[in-house]
N, CA, C and O atoms as a Maestro MAE file, in Angstrom:
{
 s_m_m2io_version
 :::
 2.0.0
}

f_m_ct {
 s_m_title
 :::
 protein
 m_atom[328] {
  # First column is atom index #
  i_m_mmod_type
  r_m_x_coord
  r_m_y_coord
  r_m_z_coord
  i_m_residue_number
  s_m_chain_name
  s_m_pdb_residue_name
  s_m_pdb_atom_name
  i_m_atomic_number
  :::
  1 25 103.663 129.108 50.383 1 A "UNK " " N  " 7
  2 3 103.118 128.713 51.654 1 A "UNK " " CA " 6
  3 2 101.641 129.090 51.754 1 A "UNK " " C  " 6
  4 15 100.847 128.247 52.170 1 A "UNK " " O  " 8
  5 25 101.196 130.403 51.369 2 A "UNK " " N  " 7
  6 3 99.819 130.941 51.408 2 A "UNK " " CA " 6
  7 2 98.916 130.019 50.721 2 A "UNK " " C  " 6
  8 15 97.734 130.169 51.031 2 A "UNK " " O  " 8
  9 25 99.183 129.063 49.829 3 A "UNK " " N  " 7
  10 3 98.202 128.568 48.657 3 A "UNK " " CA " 6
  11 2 98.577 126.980 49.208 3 A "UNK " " C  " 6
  12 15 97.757 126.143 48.830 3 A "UNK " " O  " 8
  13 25 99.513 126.548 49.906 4 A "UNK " " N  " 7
  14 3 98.682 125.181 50.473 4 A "UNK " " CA " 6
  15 2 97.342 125.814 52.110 4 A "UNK " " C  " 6
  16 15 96.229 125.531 52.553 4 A "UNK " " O  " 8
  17 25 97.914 126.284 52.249 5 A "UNK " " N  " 7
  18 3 96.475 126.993 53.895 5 A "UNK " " CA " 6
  19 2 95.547 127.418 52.865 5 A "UNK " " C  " 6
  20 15 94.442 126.928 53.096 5 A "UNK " " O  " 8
  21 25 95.558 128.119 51.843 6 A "UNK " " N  " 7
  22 3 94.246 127.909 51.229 6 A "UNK " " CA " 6
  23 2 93.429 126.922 50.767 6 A "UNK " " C  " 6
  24 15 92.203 126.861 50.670 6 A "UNK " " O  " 8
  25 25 94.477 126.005 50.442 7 A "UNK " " N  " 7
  26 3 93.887 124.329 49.211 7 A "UNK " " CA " 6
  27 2 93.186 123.713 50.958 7 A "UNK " " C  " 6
  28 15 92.356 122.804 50.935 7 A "UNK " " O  " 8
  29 25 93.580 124.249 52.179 8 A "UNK " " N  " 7
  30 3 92.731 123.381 53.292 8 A "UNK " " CA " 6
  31 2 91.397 124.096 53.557 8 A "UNK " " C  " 6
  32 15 90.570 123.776 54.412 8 A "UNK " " O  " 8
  33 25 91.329 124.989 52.795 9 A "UNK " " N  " 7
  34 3 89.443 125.732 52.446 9 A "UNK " " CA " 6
  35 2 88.960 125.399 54.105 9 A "UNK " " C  " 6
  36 15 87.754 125.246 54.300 9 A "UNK " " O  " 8
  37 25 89.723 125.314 55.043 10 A "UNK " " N  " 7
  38 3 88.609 125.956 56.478 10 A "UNK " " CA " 6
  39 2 88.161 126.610 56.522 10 A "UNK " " C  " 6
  40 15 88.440 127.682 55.985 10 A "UNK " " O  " 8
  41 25 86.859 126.296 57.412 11 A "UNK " " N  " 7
  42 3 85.728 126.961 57.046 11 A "UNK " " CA " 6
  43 2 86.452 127.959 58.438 11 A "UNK " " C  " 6
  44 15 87.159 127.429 59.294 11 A "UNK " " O  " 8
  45 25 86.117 129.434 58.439 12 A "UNK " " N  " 7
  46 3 86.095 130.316 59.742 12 A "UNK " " CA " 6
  47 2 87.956 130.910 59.459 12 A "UNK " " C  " 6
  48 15 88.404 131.679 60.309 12 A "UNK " " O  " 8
  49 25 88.793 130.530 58.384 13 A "UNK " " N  " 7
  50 3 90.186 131.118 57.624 13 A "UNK " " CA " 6
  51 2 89.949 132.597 57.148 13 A "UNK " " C  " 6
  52 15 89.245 132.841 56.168 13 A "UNK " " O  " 8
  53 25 90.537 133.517 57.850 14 A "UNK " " N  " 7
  54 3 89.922 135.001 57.387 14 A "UNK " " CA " 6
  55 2 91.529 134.993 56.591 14 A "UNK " " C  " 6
  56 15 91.534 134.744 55.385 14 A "UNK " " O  " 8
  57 25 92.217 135.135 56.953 15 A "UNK " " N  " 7
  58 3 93.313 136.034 56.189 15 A "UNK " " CA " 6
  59 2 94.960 135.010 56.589 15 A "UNK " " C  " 6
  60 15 95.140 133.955 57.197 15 A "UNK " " O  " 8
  61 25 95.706 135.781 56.032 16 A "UNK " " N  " 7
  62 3 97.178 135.547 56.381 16 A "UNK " " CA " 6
  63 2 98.107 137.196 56.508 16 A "UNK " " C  " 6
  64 15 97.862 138.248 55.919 16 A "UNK " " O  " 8
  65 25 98.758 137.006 57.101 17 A "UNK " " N  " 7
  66 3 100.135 138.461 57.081 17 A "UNK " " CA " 6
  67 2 101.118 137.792 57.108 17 A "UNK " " C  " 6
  68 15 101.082 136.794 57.828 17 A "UNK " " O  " 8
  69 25 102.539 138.131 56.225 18 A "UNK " " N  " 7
  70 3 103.261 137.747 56.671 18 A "UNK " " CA " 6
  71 2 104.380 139.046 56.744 18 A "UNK " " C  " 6
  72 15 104.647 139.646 55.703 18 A "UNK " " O  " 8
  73 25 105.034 139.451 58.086 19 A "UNK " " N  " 7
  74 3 105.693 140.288 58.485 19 A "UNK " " CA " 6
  75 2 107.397 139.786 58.063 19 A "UNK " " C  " 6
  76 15 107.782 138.651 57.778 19 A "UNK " " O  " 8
  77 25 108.179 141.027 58.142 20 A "UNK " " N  " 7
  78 3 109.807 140.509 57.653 20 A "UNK " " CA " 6
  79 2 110.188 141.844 58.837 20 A "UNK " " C  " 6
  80 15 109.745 142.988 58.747 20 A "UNK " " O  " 8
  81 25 111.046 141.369 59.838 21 A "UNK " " N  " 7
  82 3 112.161 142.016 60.107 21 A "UNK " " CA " 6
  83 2 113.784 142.036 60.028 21 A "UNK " " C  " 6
  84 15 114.233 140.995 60.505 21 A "UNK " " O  " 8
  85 25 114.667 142.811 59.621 22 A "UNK " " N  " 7
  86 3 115.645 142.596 59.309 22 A "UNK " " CA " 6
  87 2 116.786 143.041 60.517 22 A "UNK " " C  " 6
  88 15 116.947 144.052 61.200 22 A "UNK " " O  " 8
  89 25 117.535 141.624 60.385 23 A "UNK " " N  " 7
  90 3 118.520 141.799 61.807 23 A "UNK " " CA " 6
  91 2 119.876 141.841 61.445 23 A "UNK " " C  " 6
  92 15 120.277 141.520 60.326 23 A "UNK " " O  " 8
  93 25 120.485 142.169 62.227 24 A "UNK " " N  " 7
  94 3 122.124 142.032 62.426 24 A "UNK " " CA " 6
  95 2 122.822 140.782 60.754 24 A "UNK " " C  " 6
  96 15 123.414 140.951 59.689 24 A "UNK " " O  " 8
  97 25 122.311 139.805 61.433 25 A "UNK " " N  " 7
  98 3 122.651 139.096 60.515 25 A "UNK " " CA " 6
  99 2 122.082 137.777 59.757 25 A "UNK " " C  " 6
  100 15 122.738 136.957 59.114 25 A "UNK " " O  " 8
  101 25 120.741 137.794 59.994 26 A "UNK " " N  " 7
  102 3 119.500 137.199 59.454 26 A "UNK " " CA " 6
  103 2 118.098 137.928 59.248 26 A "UNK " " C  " 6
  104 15 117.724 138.974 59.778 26 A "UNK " " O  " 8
  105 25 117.536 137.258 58.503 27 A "UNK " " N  " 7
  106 3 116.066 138.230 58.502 27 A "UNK " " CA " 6
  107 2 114.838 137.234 59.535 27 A "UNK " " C  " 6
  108 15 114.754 136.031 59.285 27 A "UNK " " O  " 8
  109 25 114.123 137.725 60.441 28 A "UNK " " N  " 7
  110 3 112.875 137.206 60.946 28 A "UNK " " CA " 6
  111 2 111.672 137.562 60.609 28 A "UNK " " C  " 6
  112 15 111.263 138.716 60.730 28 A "UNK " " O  " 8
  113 25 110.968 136.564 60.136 29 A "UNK " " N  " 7
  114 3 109.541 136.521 59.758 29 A "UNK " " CA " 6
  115 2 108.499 136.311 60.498 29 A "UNK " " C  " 6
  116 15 108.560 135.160 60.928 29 A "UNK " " O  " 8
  117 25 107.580 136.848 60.856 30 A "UNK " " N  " 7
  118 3 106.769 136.501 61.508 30 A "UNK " " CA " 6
  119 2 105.029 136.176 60.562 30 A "UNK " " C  " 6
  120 15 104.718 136.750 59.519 30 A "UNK " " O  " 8
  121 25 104.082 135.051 61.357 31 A "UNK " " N  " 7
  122 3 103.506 134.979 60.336 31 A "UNK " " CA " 6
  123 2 102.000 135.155 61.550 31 A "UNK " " C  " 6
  124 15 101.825 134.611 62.640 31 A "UNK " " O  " 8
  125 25 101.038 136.230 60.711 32 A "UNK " " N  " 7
  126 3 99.912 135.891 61.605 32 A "UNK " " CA " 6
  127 2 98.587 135.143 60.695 32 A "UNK " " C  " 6
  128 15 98.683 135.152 59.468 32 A "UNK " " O  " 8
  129 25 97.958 134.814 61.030 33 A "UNK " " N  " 7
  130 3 96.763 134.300 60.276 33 A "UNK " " CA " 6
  131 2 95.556 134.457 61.821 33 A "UNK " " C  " 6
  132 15 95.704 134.306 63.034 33 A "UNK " " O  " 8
  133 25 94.160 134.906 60.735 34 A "UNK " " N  " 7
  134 3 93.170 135.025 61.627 34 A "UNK " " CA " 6
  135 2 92.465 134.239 60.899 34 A "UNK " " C  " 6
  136 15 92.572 133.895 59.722 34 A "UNK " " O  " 8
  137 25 91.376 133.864 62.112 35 A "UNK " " N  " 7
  138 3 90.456 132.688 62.066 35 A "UNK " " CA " 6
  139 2 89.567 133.363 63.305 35 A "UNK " " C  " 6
  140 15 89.840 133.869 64.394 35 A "UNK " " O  " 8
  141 25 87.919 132.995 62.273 36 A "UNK " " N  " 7
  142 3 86.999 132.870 63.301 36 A "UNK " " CA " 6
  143 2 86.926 132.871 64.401 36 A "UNK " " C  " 6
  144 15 86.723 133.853 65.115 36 A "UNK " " O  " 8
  145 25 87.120 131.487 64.811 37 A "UNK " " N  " 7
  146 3 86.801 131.144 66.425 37 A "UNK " " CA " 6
  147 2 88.038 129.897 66.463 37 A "UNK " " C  " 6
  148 15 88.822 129.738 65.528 37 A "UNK " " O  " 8
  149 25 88.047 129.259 67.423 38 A "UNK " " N  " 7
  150 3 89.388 128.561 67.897 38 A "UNK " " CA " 6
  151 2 88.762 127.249 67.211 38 A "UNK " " C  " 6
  152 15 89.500 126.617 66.455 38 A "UNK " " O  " 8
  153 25 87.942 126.968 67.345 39 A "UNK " " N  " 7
  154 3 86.976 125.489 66.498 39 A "UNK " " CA " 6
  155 2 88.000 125.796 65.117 39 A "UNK " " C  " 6
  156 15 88.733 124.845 64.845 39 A "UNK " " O  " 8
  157 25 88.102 126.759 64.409 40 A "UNK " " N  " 7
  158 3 88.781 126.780 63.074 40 A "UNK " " CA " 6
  159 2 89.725 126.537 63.165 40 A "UNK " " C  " 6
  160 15 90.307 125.662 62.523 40 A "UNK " " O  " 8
  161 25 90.314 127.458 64.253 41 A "UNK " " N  " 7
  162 3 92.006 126.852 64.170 41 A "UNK " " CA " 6
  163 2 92.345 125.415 64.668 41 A "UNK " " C  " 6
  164 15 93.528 125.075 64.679 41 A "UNK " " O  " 8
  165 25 91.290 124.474 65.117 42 A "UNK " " N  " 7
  166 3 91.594 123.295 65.426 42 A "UNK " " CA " 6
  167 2 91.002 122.534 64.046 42 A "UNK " " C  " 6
  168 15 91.233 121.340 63.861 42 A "UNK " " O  " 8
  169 25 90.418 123.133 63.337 43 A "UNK " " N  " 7
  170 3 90.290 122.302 61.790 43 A "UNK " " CA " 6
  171 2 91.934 122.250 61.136 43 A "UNK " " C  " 6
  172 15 92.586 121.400 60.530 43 A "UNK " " O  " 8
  173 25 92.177 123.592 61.602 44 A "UNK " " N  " 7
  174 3 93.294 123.489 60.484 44 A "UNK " " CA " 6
  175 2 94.547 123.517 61.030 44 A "UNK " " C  " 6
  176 15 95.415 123.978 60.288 44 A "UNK " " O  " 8
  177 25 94.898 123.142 62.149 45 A "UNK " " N  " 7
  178 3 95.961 122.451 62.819 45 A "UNK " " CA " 6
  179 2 95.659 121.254 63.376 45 A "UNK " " C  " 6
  180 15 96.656 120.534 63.395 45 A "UNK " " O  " 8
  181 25 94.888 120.847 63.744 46 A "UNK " " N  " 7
  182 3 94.473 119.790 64.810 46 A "UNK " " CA " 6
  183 2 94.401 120.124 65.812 46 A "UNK " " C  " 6
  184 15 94.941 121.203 66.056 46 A "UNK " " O  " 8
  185 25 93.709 119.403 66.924 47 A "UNK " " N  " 7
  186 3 93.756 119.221 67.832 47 A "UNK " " CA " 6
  187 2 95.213 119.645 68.787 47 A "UNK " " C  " 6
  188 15 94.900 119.947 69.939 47 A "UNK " " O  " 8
  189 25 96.209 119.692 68.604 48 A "UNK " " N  " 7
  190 3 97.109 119.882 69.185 48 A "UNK " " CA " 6
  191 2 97.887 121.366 68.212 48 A "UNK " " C  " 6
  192 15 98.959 121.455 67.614 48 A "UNK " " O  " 8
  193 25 96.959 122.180 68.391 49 A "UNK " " N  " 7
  194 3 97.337 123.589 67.746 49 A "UNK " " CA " 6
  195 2 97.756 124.418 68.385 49 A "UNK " " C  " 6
  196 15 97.305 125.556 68.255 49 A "UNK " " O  " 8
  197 25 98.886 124.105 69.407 50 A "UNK " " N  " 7
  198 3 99.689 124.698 69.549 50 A "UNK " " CA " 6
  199 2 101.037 124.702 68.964 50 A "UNK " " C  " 6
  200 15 101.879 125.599 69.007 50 A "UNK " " O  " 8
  201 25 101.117 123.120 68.206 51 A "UNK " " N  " 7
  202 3 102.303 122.846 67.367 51 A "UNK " " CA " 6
  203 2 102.547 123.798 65.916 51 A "UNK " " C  " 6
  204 15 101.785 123.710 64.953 51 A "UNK " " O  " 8
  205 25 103.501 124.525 65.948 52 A "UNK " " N  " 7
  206 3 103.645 125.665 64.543 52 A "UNK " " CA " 6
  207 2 103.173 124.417 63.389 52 A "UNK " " C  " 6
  208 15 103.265 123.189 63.383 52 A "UNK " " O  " 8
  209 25 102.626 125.451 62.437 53 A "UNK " " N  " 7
  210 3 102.348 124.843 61.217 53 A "UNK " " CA " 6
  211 2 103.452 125.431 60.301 53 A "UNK " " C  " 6
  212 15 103.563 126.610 59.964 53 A "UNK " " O  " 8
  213 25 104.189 124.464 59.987 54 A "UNK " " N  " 7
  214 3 105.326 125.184 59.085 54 A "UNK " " CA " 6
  215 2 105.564 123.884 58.414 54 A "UNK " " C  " 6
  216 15 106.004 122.791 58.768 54 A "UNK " " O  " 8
  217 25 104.834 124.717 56.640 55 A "UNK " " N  " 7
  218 3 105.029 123.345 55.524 55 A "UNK " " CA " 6
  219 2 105.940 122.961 55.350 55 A "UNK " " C  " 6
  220 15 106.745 123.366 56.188 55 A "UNK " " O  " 8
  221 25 106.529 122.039 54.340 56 A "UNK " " N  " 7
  222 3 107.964 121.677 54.491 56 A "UNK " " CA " 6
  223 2 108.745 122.626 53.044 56 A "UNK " " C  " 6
  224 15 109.966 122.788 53.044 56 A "UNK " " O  " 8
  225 25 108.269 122.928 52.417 57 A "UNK " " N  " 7
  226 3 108.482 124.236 51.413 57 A "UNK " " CA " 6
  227 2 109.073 124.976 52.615 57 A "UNK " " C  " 6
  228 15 110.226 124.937 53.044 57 A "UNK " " O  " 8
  229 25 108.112 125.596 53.016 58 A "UNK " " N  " 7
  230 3 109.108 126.465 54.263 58 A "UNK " " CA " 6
  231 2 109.949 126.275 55.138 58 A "UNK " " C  " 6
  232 15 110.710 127.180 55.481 58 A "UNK " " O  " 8
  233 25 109.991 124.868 55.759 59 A "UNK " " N  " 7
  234 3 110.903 124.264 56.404 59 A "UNK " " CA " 6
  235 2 112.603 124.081 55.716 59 A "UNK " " C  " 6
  236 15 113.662 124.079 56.345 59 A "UNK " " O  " 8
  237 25 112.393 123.946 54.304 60 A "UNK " " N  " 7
  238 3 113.511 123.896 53.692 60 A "UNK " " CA " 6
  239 2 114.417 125.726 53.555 60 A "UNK " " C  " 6
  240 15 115.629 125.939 53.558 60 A "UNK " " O  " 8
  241 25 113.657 126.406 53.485 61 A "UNK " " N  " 7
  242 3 114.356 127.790 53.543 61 A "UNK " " CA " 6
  243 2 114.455 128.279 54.899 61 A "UNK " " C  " 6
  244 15 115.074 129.343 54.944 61 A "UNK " " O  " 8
  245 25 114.225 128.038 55.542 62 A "UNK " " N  " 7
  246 3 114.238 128.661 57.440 62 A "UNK " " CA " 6
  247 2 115.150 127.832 58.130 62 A "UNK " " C  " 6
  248 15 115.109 126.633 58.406 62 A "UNK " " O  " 8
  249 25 116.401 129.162 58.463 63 A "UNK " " N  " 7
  250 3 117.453 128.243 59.045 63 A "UNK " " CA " 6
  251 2 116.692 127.625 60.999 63 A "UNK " " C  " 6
  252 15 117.105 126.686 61.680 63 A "UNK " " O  " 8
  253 25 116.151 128.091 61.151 64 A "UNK " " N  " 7
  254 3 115.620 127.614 62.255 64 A "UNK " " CA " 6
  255 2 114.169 128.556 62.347 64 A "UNK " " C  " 6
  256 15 113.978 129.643 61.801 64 A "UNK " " O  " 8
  257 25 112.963 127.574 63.444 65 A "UNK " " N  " 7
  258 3 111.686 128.530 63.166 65 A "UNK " " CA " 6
  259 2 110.945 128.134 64.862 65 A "UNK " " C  " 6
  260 15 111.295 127.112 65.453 65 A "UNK " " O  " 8
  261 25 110.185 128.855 65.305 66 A "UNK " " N  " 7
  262 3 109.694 128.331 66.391 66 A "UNK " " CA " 6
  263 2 108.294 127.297 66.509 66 A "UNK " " C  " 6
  264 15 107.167 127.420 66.029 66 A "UNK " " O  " 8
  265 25 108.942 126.179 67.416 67 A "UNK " " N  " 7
  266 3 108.344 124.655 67.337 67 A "UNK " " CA " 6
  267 2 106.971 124.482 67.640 67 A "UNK " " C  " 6
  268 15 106.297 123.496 67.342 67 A "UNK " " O  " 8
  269 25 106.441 125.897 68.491 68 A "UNK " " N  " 7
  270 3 105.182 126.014 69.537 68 A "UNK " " CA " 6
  271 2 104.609 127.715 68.415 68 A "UNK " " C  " 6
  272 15 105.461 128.569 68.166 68 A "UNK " " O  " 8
  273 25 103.309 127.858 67.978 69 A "UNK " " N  " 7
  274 3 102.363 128.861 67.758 69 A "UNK " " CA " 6
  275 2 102.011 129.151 69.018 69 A "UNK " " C  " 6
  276 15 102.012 128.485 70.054 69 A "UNK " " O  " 8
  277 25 101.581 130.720 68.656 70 A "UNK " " N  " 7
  278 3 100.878 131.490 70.069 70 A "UNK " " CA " 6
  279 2 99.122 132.055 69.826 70 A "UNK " " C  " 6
  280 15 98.640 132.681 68.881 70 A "UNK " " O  " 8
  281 25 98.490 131.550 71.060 71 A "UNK " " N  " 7
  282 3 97.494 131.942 69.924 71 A "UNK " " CA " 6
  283 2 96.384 133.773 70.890 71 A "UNK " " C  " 6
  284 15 96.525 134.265 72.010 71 A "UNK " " O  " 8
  285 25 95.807 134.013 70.171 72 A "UNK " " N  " 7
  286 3 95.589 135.636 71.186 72 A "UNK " " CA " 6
  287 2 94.178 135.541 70.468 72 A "UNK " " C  " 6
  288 15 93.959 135.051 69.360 72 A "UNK " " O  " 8
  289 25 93.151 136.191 71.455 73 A "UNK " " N  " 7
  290 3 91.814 136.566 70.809 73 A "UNK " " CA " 6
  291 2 91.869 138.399 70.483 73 A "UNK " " C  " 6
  292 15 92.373 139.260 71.204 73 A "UNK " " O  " 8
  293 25 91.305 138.538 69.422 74 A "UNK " " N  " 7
  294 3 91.346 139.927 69.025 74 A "UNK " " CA " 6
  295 2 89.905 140.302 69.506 74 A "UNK " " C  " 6
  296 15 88.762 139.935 69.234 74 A "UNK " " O  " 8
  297 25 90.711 141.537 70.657 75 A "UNK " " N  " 7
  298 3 89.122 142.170 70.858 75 A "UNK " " CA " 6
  299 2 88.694 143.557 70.462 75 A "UNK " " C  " 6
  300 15 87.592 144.041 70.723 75 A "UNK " " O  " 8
  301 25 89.727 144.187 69.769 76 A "UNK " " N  " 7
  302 3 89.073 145.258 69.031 76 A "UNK " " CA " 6
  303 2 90.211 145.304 67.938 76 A "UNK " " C  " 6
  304 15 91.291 144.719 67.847 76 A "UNK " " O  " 8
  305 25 89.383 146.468 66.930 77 A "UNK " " N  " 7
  306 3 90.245 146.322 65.397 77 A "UNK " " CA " 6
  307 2 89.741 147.482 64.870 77 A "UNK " " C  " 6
  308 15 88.708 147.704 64.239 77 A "UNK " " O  " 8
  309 25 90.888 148.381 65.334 78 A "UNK " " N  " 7
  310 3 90.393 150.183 64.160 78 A "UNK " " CA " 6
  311 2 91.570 150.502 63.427 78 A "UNK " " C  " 6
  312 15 92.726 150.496 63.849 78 A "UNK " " O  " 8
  313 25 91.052 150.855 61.992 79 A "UNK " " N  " 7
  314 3 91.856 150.812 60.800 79 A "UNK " " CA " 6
  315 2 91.452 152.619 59.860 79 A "UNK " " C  " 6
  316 15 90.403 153.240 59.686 79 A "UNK " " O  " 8
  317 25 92.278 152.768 59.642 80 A "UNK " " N  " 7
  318 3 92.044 154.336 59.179 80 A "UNK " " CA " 6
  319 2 92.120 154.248 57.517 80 A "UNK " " C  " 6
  320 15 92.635 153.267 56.981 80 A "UNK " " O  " 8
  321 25 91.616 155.250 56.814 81 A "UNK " " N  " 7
  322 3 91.580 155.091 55.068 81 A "UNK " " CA " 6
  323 2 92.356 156.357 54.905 81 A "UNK " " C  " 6
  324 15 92.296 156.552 53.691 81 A "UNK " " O  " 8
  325 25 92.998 157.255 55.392 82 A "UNK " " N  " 7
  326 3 93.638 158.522 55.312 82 A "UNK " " CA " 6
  327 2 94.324 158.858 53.950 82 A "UNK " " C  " 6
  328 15 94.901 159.935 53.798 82 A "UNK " " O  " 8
  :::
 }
 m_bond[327] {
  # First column is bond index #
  i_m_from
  i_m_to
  i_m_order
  :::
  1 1 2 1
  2 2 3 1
  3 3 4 2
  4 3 5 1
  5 5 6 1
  6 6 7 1
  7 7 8 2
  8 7 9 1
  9 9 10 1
  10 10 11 1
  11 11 12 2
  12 11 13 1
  13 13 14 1
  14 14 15 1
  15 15 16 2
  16 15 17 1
  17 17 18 1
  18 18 19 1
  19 19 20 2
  20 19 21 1
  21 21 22 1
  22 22 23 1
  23 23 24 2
  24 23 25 1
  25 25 26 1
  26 26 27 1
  27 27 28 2
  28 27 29 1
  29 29 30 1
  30 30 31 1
  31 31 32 2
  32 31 33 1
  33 33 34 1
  34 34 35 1
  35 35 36 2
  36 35 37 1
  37 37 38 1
  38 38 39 1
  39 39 40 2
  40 39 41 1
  41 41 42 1
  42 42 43 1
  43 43 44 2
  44 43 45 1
  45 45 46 1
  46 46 47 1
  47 47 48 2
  48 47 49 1
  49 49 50 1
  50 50 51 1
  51 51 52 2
  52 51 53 1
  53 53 54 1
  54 54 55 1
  55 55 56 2
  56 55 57 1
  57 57 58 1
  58 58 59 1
  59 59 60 2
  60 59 61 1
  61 61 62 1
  62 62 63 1
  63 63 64 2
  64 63 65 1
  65 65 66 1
  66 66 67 1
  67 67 68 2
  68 67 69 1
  69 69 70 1
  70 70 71 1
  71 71 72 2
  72 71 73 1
  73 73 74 1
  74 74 75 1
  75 75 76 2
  76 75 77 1
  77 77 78 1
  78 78 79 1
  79 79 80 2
  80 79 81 1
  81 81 82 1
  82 82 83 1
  83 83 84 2
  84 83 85 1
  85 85 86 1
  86 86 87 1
  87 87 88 2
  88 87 89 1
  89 89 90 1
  90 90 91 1
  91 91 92 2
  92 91 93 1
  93 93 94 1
  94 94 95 1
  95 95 96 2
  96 95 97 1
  97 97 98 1
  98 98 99 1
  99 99 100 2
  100 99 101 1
  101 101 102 1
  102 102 103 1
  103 103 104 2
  104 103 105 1
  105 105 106 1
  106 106 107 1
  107 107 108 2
  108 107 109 1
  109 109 110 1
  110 110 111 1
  111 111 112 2
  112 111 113 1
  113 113 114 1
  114 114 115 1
  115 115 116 2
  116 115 117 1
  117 117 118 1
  118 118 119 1
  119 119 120 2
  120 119 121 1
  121 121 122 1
  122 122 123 1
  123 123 124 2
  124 123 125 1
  125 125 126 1
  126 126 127 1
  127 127 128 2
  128 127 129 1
  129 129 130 1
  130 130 131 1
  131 131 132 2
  132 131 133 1
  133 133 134 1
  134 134 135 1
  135 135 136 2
  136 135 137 1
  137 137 138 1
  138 138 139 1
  139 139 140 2
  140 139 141 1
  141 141 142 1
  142 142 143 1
  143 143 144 2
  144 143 145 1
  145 145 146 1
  146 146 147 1
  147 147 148 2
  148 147 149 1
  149 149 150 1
  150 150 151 1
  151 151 152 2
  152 151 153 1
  153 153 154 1
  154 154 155 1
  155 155 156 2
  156 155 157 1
  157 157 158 1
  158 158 159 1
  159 159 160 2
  160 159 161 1
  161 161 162 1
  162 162 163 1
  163 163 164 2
  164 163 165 1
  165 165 166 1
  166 166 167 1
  167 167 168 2
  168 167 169 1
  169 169 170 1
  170 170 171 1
  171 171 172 2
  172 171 173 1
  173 173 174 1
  174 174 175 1
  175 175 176 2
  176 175 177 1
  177 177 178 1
  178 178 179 1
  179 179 180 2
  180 179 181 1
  181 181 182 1
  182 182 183 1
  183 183 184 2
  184 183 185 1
  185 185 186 1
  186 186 187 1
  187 187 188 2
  188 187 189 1
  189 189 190 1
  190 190 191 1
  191 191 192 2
  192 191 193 1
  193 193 194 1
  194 194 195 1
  195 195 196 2
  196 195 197 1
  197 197 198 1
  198 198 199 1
  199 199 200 2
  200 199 201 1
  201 201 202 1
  202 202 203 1
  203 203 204 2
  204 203 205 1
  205 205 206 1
  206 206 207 1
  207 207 208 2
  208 207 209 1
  209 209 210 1
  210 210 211 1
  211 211 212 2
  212 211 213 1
  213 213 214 1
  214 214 215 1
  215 215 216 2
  216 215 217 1
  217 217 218 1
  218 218 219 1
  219 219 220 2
  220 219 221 1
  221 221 222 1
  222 222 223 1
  223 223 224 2
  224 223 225 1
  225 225 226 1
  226 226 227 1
  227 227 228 2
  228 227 229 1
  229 229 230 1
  230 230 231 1
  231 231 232 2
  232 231 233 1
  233 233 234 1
  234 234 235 1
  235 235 236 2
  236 235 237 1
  237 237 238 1
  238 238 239 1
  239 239 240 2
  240 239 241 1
  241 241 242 1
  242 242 243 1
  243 243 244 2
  244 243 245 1
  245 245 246 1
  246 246 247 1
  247 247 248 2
  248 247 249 1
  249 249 250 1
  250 250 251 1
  251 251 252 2
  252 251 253 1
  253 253 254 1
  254 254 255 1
  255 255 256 2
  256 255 257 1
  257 257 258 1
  258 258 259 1
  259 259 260 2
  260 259 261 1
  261 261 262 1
  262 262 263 1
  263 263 264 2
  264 263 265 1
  265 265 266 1
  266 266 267 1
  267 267 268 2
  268 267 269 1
  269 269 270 1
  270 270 271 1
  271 271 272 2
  272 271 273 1
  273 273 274 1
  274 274 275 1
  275 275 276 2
  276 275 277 1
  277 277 278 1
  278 278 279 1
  279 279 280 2
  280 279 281 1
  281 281 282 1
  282 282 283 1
  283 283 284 2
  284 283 285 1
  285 285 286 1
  286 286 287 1
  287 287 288 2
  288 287 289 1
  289 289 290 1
  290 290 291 1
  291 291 292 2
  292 291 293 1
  293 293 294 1
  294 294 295 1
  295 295 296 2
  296 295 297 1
  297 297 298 1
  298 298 299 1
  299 299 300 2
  300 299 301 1
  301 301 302 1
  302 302 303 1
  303 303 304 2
  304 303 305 1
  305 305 306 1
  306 306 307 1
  307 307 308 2
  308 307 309 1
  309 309 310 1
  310 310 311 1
  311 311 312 2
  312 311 313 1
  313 313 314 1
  314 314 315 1
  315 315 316 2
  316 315 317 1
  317 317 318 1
  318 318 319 1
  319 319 320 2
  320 319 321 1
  321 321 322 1
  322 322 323 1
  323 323 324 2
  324 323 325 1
  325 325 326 1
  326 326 327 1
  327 327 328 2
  :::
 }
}
């Protein structure tokens, strides 16, 4: 999944995470990706980027996934080297 969002080389694409929690009786993934400014994330969703981007590689392993992305501005970011 990480290496087709790369082959779309947007310009303002900082990163990807992808999180795993494990439940009762499925596992949930959560996926974040940061971007620049919202102009980027409308390169690389479209215009209507609120619709999840979920390739069809991934679509085939996810027994179900959510239909709508959320999107949040990051206003601060402290990280420790300990």
């Amino acid at each position: 999944m990480f290496i087709s969002i790369e082959e779309k080389q947007v310009k303002g694409y900082l990163g990807i995470q992808l999180l795993k929690r494990q439940l009762q009786t499925e596992v949930e993934f959560t996926t974040i990706m940061l971007f620049e400014k919202l102009e980027s994330v409308k390169q690389f969703a479209g215009e209507n980027y609120e619709v999840a981007y979920v390739p069809a590689k991934a679509r085939e392993l996810l027994s179900r996934f959510d239909e709508n992305s959320i999107h949040h501005e990051v206003i601060h970011e402290l990280y420790y080297d300990w």
